[in-house]
C-alpha positions in Angstrom: -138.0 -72.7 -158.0 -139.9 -70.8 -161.1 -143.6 -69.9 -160.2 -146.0 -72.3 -160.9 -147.6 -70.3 -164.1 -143.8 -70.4 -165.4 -143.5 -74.1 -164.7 -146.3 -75.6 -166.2 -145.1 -73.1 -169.2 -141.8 -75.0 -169.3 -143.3 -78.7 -168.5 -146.7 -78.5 -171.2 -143.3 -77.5 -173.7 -142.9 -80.2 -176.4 -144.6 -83.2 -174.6 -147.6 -84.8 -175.8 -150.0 -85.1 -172.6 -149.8 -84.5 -169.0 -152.2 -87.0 -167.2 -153.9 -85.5 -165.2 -153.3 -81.7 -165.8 -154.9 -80.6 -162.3 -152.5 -83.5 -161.0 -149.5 -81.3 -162.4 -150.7 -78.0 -160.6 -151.5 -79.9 -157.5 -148.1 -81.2 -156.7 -147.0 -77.5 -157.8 -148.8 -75.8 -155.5 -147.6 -78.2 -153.0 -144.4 -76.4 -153.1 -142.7 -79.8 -152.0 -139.5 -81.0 -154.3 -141.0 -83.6 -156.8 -139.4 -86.7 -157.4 -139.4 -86.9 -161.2 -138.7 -90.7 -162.2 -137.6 -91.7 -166.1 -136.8 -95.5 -166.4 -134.3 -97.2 -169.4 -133.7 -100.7 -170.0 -130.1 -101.4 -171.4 -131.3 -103.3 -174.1 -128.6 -101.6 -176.8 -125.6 -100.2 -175.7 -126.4 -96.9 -176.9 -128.5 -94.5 -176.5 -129.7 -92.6 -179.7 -131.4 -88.8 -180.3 -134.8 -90.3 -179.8 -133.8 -90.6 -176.1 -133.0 -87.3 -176.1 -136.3 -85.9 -176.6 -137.5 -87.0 -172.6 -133.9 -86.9 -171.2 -134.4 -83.2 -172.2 -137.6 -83.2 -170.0 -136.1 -84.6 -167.5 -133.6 -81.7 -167.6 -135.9 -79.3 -167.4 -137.6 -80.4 -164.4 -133.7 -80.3 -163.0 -133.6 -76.6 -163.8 -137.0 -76.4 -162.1 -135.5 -77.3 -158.9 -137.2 -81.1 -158.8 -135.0 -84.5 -157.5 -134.4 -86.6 -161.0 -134.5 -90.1 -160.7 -132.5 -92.4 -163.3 -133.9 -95.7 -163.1 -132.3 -98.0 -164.6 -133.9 -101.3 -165.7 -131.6 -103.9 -165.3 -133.8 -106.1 -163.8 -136.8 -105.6 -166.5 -134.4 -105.8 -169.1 -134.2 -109.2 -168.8 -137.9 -109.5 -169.2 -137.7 -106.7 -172.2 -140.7 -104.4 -172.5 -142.6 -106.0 -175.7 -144.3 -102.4 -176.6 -144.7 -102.8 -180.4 -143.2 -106.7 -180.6 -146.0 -108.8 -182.7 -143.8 -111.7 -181.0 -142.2 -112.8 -177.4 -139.1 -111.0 -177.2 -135.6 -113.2 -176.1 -134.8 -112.3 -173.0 -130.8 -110.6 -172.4 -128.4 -112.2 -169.9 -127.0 -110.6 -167.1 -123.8 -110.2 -169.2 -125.5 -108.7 -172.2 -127.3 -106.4 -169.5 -124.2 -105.7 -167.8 -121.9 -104.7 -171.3 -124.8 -102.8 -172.5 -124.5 -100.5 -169.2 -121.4 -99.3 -169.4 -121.6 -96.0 -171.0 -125.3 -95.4 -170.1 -124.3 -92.8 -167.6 -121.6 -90.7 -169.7 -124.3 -90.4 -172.6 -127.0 -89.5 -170.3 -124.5 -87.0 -169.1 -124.9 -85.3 -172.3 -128.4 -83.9 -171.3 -129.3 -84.4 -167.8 -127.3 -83.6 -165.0 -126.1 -86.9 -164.2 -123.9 -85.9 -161.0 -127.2 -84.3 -159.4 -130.0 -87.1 -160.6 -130.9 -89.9 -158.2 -129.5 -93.3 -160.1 -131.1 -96.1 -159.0 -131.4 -99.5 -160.7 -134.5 -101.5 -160.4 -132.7 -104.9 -159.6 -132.6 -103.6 -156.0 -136.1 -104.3 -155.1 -136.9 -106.9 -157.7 -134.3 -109.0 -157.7 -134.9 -109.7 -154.2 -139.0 -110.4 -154.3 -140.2 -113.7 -153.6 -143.0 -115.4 -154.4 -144.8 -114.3 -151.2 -144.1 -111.2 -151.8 -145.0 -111.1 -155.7 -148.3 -112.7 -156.0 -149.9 -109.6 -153.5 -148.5 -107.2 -156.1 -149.8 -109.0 -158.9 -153.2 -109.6 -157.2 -153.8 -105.8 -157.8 -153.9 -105.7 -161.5 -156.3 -107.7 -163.2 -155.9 -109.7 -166.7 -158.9 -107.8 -168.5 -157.2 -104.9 -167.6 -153.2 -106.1 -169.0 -154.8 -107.1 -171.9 -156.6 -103.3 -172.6 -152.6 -102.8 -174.2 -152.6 -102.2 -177.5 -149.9 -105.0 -178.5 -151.5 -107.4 -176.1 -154.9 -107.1 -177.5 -153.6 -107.5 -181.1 -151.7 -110.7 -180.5 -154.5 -111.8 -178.7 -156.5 -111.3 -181.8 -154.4 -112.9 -184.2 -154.2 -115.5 -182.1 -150.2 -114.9 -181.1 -148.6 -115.9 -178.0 -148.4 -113.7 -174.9 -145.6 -115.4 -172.5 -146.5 -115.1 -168.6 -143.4 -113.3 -168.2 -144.0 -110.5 -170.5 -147.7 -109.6 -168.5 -145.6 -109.0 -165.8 -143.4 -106.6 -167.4 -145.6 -103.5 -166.7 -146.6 -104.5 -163.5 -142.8 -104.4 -162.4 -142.4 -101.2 -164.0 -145.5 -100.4 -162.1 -144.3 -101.3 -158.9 -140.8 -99.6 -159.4 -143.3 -96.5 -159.2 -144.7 -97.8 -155.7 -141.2 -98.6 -154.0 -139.9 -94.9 -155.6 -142.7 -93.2 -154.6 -142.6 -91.4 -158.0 -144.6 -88.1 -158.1 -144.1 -87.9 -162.0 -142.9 -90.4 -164.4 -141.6 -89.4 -167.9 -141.8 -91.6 -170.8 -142.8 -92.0 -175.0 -146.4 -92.2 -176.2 -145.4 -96.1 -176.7 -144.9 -96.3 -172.6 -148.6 -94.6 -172.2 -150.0 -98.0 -170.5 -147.3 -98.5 -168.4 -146.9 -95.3 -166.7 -150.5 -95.2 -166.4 -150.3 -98.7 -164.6 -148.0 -97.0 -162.3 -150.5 -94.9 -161.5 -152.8 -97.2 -160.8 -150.4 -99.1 -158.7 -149.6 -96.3 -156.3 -153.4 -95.8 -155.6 -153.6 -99.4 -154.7 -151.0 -99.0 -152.2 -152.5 -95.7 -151.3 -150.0 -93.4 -152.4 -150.6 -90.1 -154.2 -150.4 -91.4 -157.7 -148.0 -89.8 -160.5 -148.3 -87.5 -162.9 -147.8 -89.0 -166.3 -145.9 -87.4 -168.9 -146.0 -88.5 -172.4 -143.7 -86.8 -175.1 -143.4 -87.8 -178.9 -141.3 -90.4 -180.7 -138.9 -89.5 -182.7 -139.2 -90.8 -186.1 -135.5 -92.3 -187.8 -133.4 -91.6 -190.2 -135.8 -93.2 -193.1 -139.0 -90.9 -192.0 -141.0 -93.6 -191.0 -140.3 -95.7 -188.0 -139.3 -94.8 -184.4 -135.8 -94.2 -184.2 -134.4 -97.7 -183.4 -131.2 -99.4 -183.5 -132.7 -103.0 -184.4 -134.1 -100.5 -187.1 -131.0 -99.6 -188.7 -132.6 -95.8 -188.2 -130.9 -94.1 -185.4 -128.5 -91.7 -184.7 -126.2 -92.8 -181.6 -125.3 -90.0 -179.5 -121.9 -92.1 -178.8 -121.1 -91.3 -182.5 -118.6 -89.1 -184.1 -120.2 -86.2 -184.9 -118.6 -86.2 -188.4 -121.0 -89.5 -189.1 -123.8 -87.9 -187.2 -123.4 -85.0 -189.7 -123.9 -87.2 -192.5 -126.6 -89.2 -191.2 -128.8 -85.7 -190.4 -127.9 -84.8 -194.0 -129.4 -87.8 -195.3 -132.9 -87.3 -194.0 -135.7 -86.1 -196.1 -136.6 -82.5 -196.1 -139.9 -83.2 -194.6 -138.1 -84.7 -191.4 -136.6 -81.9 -191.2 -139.1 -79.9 -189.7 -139.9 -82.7 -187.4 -136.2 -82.6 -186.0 -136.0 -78.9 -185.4 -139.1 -79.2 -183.4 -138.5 -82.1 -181.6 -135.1 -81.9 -180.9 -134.3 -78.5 -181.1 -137.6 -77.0 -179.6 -138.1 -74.5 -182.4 -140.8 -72.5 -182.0 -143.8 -73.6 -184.7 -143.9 -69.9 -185.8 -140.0 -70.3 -186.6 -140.8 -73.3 -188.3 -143.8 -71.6 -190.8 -141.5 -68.9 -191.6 -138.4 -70.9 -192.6 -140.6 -73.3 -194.9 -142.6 -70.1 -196.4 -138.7 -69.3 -197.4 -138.1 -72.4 -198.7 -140.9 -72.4 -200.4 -140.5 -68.9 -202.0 -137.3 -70.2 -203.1 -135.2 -67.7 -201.1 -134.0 -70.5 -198.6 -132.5 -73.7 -200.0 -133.2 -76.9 -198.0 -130.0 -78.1 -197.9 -128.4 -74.9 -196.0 -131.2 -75.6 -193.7 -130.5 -79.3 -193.2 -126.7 -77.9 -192.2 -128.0 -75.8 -189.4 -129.8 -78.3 -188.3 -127.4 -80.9 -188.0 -124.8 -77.8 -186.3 -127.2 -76.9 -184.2 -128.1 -80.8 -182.7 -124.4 -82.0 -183.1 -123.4 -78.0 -180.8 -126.5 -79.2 -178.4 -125.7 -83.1 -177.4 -122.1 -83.0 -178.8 -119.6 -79.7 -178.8 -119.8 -76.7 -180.7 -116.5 -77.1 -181.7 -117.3 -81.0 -182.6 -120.3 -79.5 -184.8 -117.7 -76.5 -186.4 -115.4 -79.5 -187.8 -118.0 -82.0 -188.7 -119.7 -79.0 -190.7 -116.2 -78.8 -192.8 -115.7 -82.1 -193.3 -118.9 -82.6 -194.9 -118.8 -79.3 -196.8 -114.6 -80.0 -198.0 -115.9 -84.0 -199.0 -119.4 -83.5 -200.1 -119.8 -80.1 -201.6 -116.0 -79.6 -202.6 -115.8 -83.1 -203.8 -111.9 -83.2 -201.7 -111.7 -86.9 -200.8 -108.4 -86.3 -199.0 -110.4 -84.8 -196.7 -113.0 -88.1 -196.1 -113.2 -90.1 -193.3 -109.7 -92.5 -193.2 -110.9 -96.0 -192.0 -108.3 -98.4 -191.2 -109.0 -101.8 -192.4 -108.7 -104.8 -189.8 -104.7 -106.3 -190.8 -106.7 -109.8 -191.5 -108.5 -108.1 -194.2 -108.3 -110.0 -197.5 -107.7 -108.4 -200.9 -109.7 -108.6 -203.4 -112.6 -108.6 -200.4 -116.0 -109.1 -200.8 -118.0 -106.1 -201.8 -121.0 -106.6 -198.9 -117.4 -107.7 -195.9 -116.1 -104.8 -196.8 -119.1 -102.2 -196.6 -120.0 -104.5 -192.9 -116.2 -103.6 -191.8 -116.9 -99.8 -192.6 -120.0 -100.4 -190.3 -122.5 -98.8 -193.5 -124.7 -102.0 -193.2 -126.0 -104.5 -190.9 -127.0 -107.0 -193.3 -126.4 -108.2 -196.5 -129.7 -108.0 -197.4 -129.1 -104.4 -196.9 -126.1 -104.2 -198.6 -127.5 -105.9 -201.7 -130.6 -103.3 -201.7 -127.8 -100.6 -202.0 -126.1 -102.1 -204.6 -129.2 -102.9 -206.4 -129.9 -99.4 -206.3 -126.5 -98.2 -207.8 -125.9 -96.4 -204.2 -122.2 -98.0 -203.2 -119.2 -96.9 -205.3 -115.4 -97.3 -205.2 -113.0 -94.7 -206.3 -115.9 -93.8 -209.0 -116.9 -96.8 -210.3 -120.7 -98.2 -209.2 -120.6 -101.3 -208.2 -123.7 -103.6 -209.6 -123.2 -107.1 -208.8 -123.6 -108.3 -205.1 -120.6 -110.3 -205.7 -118.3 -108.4 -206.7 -114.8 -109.1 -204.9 -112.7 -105.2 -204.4 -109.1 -105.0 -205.0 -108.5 -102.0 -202.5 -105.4 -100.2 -201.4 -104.0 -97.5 -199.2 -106.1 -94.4 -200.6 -109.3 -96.0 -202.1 -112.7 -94.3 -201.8 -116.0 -96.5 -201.0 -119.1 -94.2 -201.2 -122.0 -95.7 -199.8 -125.2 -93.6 -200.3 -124.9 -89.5 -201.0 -123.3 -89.2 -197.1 -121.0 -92.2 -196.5 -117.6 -91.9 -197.7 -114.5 -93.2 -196.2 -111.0 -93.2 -197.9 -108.9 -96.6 -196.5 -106.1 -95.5 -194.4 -102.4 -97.1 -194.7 
């Protein structure tokens, strides 16, 4: 293992807090192997870069020498976390929970080192709890002190209903703590309360409590959210790289910086030089953007993955060679003429048609050339015909 000055070095790196610092060096100087715990409810089927950003920390504390511990939710995701919901969220079946697992471990795989970490799901201990047994655990945490969350108090406030199942949600993530014995528990600045409750948890069953570990959220694609799928703002790390390309192409140059710092770990003096240079007019954002979206697509993807993507979006983008575009292949049920907002759901460009017709509205979807205006519009398409879809979305339809 590093020293300990080296360590805290490498774990301070890129997060937000460590709670309680003295905690951290503590357990250090213990010289024991720490048991590093980072929980994730299948609620999508995907993970997205934003999940990157702790799965990286988690990975460091691998190359430190510490036990990692993948916990997945499978029985909270049925509750589903409300951090940030102004409303109860519907609760996912066991099938929804189930399909949504499936490739959890061979994306995680991109980052941590999935044949080393300790995965555990949490339906193990709580699935099996009965009301005996629940009711002490719950008898620790008191109401005044759930409703010090920030989403809790708010809907409290605006006179919004809290649903009983939904207070327990961070006391079972709490308790997953206890029955872990977690020493350190990694998580976004939106988990804050409930890894703090964990803490508080472990004392009550007189355990040495965890060290919290807070890093930042990612913002998505459109600059100002969290990176979400329900958002329409993320970038799946299940993707082609060719799209992911695109997608990192598309984000504002202010982003920018964000990504290389958050993602990449540039060093903030890197990142005053390279925008004095853009700013001088010797360094033109868009070359930047490219080695970012190489350098993220040769980090959780392949460098060779991130080599091709780069040429496909210089050949169709820069070159204007649409031979060289994406090739979709249209369902063999797909009706021609079709109508404009089907067709750009089938090329997977929109989740709505609310969204569709924003893009429309705003002259941003095209086909071979010509700018489509009217949300309903029916396309008369064949082998060979280009739909453009914003400045980074183009797909050619395949025979």
């Amino acid at each position: 293992m590093a020293n300990i000055e080296e360590a805290l070095r490498i774990i301070n790196r890129g997060t937000v807090q460590v709670t309680p610092e003295e905690g951290m060096c503590k357990k250090l100087q213990s010289g024991k192997r720490l048991r590093v715990k980072l929980g994730m409810d299948p609620t999508a089927p995907d993970l997205h870069l934003g999940h990157t950003v702790v799965l990286k920390k988690m990975r460091e504390f691998q190359d430190l020498g510490h036990e990692a511990i993948f916990l997945i939710g499978d029985f909270t995701a049925r509750i589903g976390d409300p951090t940030g919901q102004s409303k109860t969220r519907p609760p996912l079946t066991l099938d929804e929970i189930a399909a949504n697992m499936k490739t959890y471990f061979t994306q995680a795989a991109r980052v941590i080192d999935i044949d080393k970490a300790k995965v555990v799901f949490n339906s193990e201990w709580l699935g099996s709890l009965n009301t005996a047994e629940l009711i002490p655990i719950c008898a620790k945490i008191t109401l005044a002190r759930l409703t010090e969350r920030n989403d809790f108090a708010e809907r409290i406030t605006d006179h919004k209903p809290i649903a009983m199942h939904e207070l327990l949600y961070p006391i079972l993530q709490a308790f997953d703590s206890v029955e872990l014995q977690a020493d350190i528990e990694l998580g976004g600045t939106d988990q804050t309360f409930n890894l703090m409750t964990g803490r508080f948890l472990q004392e009550q069953y007189g355990q040495d409590p965890q060290v919290v570990i807070t890093m930042p959220l990612l913002e998505g694609l459109d600059g100002t959210h969290k990176m979400s799928k329900s958002l329409g703002n993320a970038v799946a790390i299940a993707e082609p790289a060719r799209d992911t390309f695109g997608k990192l192409m598309s984000i504002s140059d202010e982003l920018m910086w964000r990504y290389f710092e958050i993602l990449l770990d540039t060093p903030p003096a890197e990142i005053s030089h390279m925008q004095a240079r853009v700013a001088s007019g010797n360094l033109h954002p868009m070359a930047l953007k490219k080695e970012l979206a190489h350098k993220i697509i040769s980090r959780f993807w392949s460098l060779e993955e991130a080599n091709t993507a780069r040429q496909a979006f210089e050949e169709v983008h820069q070159k204007k060679d649409y031979s060289k575009a994406a090739k979709f292949t249209l369902p063999a049920e797909t009706p021609c003429p079709i109508w404009i907002v089907e067709l750009l759901k089938i090329l997977n460009t929109v989740s709505s048609s609310s969204e569709a017709k924003r893009l429309i509205e705003a002259g941003a979807v095209m086909v071979d050339d010509e700018v489509i205006k009217d949300f309903k519009a029916s396309i008369a398409w064949a082998p060979g015909t280009v739909v453009k879809v914003g400045k980074h979305h183009i797909f050619r339809i395949d025979e």
